[in-house]
C-alpha positions in Angstrom: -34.2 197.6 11.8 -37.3 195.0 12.4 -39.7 196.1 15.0 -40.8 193.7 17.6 -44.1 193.8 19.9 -43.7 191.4 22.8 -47.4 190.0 23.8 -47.9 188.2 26.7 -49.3 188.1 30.1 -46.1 187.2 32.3 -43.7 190.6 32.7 -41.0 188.2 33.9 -41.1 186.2 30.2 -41.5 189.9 28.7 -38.5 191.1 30.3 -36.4 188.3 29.1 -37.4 188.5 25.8 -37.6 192.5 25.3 -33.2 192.1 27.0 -32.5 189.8 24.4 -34.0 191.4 21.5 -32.7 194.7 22.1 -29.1 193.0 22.7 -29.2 192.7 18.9 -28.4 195.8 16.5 -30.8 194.5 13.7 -33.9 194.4 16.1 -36.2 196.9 18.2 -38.4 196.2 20.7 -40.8 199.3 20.4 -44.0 198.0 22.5 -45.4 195.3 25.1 -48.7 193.6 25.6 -50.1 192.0 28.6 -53.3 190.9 26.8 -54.9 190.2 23.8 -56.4 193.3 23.4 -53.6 195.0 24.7 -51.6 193.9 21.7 -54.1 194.7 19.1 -54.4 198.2 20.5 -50.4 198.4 20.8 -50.0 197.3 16.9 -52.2 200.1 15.8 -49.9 202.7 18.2 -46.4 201.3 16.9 -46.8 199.5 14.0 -44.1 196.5 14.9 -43.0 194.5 11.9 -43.2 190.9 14.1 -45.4 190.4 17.1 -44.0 187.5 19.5 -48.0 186.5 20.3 -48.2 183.8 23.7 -51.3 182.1 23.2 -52.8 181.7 26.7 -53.8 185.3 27.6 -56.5 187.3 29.5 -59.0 189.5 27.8 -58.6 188.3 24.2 -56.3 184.9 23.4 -53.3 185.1 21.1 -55.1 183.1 18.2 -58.0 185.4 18.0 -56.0 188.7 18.4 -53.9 186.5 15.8 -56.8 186.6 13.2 -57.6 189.8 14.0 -54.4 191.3 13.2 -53.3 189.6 10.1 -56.7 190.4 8.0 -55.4 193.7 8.4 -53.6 195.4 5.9 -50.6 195.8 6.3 -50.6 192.9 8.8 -47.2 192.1 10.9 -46.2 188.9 11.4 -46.9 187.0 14.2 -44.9 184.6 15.8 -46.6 182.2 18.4 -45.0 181.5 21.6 -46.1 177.8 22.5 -45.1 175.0 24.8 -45.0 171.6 24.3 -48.2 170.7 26.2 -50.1 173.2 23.7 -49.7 171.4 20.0 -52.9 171.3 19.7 -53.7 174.9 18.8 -50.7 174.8 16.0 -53.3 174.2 13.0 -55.8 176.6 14.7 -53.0 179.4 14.9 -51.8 178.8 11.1 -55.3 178.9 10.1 -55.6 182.4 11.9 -52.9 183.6 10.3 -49.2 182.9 12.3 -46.2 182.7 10.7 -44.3 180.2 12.9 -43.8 179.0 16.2 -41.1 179.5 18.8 -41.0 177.1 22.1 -40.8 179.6 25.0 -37.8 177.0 26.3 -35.8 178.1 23.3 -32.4 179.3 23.8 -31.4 183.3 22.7 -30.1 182.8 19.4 -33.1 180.3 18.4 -35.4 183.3 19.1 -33.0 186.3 17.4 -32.9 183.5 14.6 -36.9 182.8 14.5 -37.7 187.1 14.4 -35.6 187.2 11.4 -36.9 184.6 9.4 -40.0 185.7 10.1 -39.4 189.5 9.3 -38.3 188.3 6.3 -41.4 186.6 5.3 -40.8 183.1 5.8 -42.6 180.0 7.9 -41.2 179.0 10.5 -41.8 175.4 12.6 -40.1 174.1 15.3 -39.5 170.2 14.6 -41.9 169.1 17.5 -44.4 171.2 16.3 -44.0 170.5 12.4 -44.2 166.7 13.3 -47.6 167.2 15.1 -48.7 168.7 12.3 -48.1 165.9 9.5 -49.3 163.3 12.2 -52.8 165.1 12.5 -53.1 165.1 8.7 -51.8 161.7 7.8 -54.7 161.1 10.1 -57.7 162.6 7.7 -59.1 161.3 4.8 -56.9 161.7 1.0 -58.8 164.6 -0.7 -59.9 163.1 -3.7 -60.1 165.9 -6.0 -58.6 169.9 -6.2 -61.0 172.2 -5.1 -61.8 175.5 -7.0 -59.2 177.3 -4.3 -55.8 176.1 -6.6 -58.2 176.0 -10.3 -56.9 179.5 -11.3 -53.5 178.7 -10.7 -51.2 177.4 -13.5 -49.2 174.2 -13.6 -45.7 175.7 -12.9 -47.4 177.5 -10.0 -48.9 174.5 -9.0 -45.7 173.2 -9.0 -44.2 176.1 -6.8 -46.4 175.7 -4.5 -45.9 172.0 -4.2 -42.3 172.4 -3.2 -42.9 175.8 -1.2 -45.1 173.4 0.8 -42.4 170.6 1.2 -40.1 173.5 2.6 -38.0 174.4 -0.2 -37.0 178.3 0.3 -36.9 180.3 -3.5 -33.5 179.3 -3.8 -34.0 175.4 -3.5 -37.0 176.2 -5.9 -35.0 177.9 -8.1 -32.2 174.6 -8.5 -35.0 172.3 -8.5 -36.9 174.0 -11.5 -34.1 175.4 -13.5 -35.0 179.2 -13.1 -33.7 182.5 -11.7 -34.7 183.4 -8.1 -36.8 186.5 -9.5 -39.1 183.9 -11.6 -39.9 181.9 -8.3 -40.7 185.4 -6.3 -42.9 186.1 -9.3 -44.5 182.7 -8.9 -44.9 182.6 -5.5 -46.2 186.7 -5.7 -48.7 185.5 -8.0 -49.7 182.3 -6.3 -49.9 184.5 -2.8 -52.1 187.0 -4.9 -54.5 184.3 -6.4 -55.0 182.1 -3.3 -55.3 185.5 -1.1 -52.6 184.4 1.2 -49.7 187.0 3.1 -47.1 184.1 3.6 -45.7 180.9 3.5 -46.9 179.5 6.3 -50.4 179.8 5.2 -49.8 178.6 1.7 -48.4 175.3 3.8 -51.8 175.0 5.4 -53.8 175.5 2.5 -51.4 172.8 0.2 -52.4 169.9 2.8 -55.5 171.2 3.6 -56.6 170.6 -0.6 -54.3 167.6 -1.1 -51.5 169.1 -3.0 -49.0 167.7 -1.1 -49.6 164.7 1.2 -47.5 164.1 4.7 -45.0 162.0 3.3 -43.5 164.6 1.0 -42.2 167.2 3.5 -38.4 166.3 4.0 -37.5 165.4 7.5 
């Protein structure tokens, strides 16, 4: 069963979300949040596996109570509730920690689907949002040599990372490299442990962020 913590401050949007969720036999809705705060303090009472986090809040935004909670350990994960006309915080929110994104015009089984991706420890992007993204860094400078963050990793988890970045799940690795789907966990366990990251969507951020992988290599 994957616990869910609905956070944000419109009851109406809570209501329809917490009806859904609970319509499903896999998933639980054990606790709402009106705030920020409110969340943070409702994490620590129920301990939710995924927290559906709406960035535009009183008291504390989702981002920051997004930061807060994933430097905890162990830290749910968060899924960001976003609208079009809020792109711009999409880096911002990886950097703090989210695990994907969910348009709050998505239809029912778009957000069952997104919970359980994300329950299962995997980055999730709406297309929208996953083309904003490359735009804004096809817009920076190349980085013109590795930092020190990816120096302790070797060149097959180098290599891991490369296509976990291009959006390869550890099956697709697995094909692509010739090896069992336990050796990529291992990898990517090892490249998770070394880089200090909790999941795949921050080991996206970090890739472009150091130059690893460039725009044009994540597959449309």
């Amino acid at each position: 069963m994957i616990r869910v913590l609905i956070a944000d401050d419109q009851e109406l949007v809570r209501t329809g979300f917490r009806v859904i969720l609970n319509a499903a036999a896999d998933l639980d809705v054990v606790g709402e949040a009106g705030d920020g705060r409110a969340a943070i303090e409702a994490v620590d009472a129920v301990r939710p596996d995924v927290v559906l986090m709406d960035i535009r809040m009183p008291n504390l935004d989702g981002i920051e109570a997004t930061r807060r909670l994933t430097q905890r350990a162990p830290a749910p994960r968060v899924l960001i509730l976003t609208t079009f006309d809020l792109d711009e915080y999409v880096y911002e929110a990886l950097r703090a920690g989210a695990s994907g994104f969910l348009l709050k015009d998505a239809g029912a089984d778009e957000l069952l689907h997104a919970v359980r991706v994300v329950a299962a420890g995997e980055a999730l992007l709406a297309p929208s949002i996953t083309r904003k993204l490359i735009e804004d860094y096809a817009r920076r400078p190349p980085v013109r040599e590795q930092p020190m963050a990816l120096a302790e990793l070797t060149a097959r988890e180098l290599e891991v990372l490369r296509l976990l970045a291009r959006g390869r799940s550890n099956a697709d690795i697995a094909r692509d490299l010739v090896v069992s789907d336990a050796t990529v966990k291992t990898h990517v366990a090892r490249i998770f442990g070394k880089l200090d990251l909790h999941d795949r969507a921050q080991a996206v951020v970090l890739a472009y962020e150091t130059g690893l992988v460039q725009p044009g290599d994540l597959p449309t």
